[in-house]
C-alpha positions, -999 to 999 in steps of 0.1 A, spaced: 380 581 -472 387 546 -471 363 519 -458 374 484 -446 350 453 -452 343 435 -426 360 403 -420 347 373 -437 345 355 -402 319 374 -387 289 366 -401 296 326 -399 276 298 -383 281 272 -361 307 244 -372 292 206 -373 313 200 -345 305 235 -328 266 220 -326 276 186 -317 295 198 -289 261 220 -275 241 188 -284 268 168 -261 268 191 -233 226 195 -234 222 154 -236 245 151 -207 229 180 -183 196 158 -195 209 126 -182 221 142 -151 185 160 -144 161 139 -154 163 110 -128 165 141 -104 131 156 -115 116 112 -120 128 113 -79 114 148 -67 79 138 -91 81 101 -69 90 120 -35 56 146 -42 38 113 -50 44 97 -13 39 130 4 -1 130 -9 1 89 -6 9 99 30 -15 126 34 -40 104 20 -36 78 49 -34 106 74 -73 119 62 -73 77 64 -69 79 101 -82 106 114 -114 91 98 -105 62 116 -98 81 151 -136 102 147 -153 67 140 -140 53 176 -149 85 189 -185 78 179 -189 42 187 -171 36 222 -134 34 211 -139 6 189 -122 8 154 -139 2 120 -130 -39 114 -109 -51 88 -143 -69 66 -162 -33 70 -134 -14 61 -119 -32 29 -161 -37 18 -176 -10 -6 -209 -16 -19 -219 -7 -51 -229 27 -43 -192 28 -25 -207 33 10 -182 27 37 -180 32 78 -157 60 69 -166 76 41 -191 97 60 -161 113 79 -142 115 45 -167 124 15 -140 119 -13 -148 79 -28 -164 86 -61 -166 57 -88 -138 46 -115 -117 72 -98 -80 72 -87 -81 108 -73 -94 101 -40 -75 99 -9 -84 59 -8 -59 56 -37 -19 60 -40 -14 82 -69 11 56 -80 -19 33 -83 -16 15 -119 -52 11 -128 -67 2 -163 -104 -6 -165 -133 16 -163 -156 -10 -149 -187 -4 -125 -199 -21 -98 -178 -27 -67 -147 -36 -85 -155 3 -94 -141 19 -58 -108 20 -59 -83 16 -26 -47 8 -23 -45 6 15 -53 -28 36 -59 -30 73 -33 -49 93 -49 -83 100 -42 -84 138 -65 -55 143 -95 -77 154 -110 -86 183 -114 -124 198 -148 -143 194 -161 -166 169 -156 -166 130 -180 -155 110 -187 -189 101 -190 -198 139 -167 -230 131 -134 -216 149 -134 -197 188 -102 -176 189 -96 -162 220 -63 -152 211 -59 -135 178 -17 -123 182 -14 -165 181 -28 -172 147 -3 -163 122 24 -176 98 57 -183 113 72 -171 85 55 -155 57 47 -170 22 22 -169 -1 10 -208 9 2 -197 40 -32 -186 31 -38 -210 2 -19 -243 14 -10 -242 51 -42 -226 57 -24 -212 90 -35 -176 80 -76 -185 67 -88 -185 105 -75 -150 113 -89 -136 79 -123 -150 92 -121 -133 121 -137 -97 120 -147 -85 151 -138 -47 159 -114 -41 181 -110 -11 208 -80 16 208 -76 14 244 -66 -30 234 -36 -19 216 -6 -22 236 15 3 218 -5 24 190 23 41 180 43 11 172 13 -7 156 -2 -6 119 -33 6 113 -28 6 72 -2 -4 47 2 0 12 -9 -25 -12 -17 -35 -46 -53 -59 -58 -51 -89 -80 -51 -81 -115 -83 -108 -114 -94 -131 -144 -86 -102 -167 -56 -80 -174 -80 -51 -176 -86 -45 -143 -50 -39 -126 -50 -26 -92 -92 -31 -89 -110 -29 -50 -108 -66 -42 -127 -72 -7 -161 -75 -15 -164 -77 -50 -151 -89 -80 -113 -86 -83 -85 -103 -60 -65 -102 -29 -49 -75 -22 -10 -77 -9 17 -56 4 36 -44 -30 76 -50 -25 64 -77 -4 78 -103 -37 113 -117 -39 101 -127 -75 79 -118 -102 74 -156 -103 66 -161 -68 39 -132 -69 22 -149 -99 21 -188 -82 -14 -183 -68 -30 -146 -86 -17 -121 -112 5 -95 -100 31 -95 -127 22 -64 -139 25 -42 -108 60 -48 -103 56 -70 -75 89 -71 -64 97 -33 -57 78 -9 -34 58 20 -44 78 47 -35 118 47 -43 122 16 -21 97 21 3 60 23 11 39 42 37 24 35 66 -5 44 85 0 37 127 -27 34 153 -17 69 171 -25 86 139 7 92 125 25 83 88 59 68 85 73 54 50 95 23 61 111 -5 35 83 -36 33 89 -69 46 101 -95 22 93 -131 14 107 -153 44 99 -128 70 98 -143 104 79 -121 127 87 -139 162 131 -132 155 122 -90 148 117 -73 179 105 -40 162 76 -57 143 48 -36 138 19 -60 128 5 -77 165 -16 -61 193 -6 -72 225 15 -103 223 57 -95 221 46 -57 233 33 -64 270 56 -89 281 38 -116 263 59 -133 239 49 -144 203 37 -181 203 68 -204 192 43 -228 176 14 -202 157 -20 -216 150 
């Protein structure tokens, strides 16, 4: 009987070119999926951002329910004290210090300090200004009677720090009812920001109202890195781009979330019809003031 060997093809391995071929085709399937899993891990971020400012409000809602409609004010609300007390946080029960897993905090907060104190509760969402009621400032210097009127024609940074026109509203912080909102569906309640990285790199993205830290402003809000870092020290945070692909969230009066591309540098709220920021004035038939406070 006569055998036949086996071929001496068989038992071969890959050619140098047979693996860089494989290595070709798995580098470019990797370039292909990766920026699709980056988006769909960014897209499962915003959905808890959003269900974080949804808890957010209906903590807000329960609070008017128990104190005759009138809403948390914006100094109460941005305040923690050093034990991280809060008008809401008793409808909430999730602030806990040097923590970023609380539904006060975007998971794409960048945050890198482990200080105590107040700078120690963390929150990425800001109360929309407007949301106050007339009366004196809390230094009794200034009587507004008409809150919608006190703003920046047109937004800029020196409008706080130079023009002043925005310092009087800011020192306003008297609560303000549901029932005084024109159109609570069409009105913010919160918007996503990020804090002044302070007098020290280490504390990116601290708490700033009430303790130590910095202001906090809407993130994509920039046009530069250099006009973010004029007056405080954003450079870090990526000023100039939103938090999430593009675009931010934000919480409305009525209770519900929509995500919706920041305003920019130059913004002039009395030319957009579908602002979102002012109570009454340009919703009932009221226009905006041509010449703001």
């Amino acid at each position: 009987m006569t055998f036949r060997s086996a071929s001496p093809r068989s038992g071969r391995g890959f050619t140098l070119i047979e693996l860089l071929v494989v290595i070709a085709i798995i580098a470019l399937l990797a370039a292909i999926l990766f920026p699709v899993f980056a988006s769909a891990r960014e897209k499962a971020r915003q959905t808890t951002c959003a269900s974080n400012m949804k808890q957010l409000g209906l903590a807000f809602l329960q609070y008017t329910i128990d104190n005759d409609d009138a809403l948390v004010s914006k100094y109460n609300y941005g305040y923690f004290s050093g034990t991280g007390s809060s008008p809401l946080e008793g409808y909430i029960k999730n602030q806990a210090a040097n923590s970023v897993s609380t539904v006060w905090v975007c998971p794409d907060m960048l945050v890198t300090s482990n200080a105590t104190s107040y700078s120690a509760y963390h929150t990425t969402y800001a109360m929309n200004e407007f949301l106050t009621g007339p009366g004196l400032t809390y230094d009794k210097s200034t009587n507004i009677t008409d809150p919608d009127s006190y703003y920046p024609r047109t937004t800029d940074d020196s409008a706080y720090y130079t023009a002043a026109t925005d310092k009087k509203l800011r020192d306003l912080d008297n609560p303000i009812t549901l029932s005084a909102i024109t159109t609570p569906a069409s009105t913010d309640l919160l918007f996503e920001t990020m804090s002044e990285q302070g007098n020290n790199d280490k504390y990116v993205g601290y708490l700033v109202n009430g303790g130590s830290g910095g202001w906090m402003w809407a993130k994509g809000f920039w046009n530069t890195v250099a006009a973010a870092t004029t007056y405080a020290k954003y450079a870090e945070q990526t000023p100039t781009v939103a938090y999430h692909n593009g675009v931010s969230n934000y919480l409305f009066c009525d209770g519900h979330v929509k995500a919706r591309v920041p305003e920019k540098q130059g913004y002039n709220i009395t030319t957009d019809p579908n602002q979102i920021w002012t109570v009454k004035d340009g919703r009932d038939g009221t226009p905006l003031s041509t010449t703001p406070h």
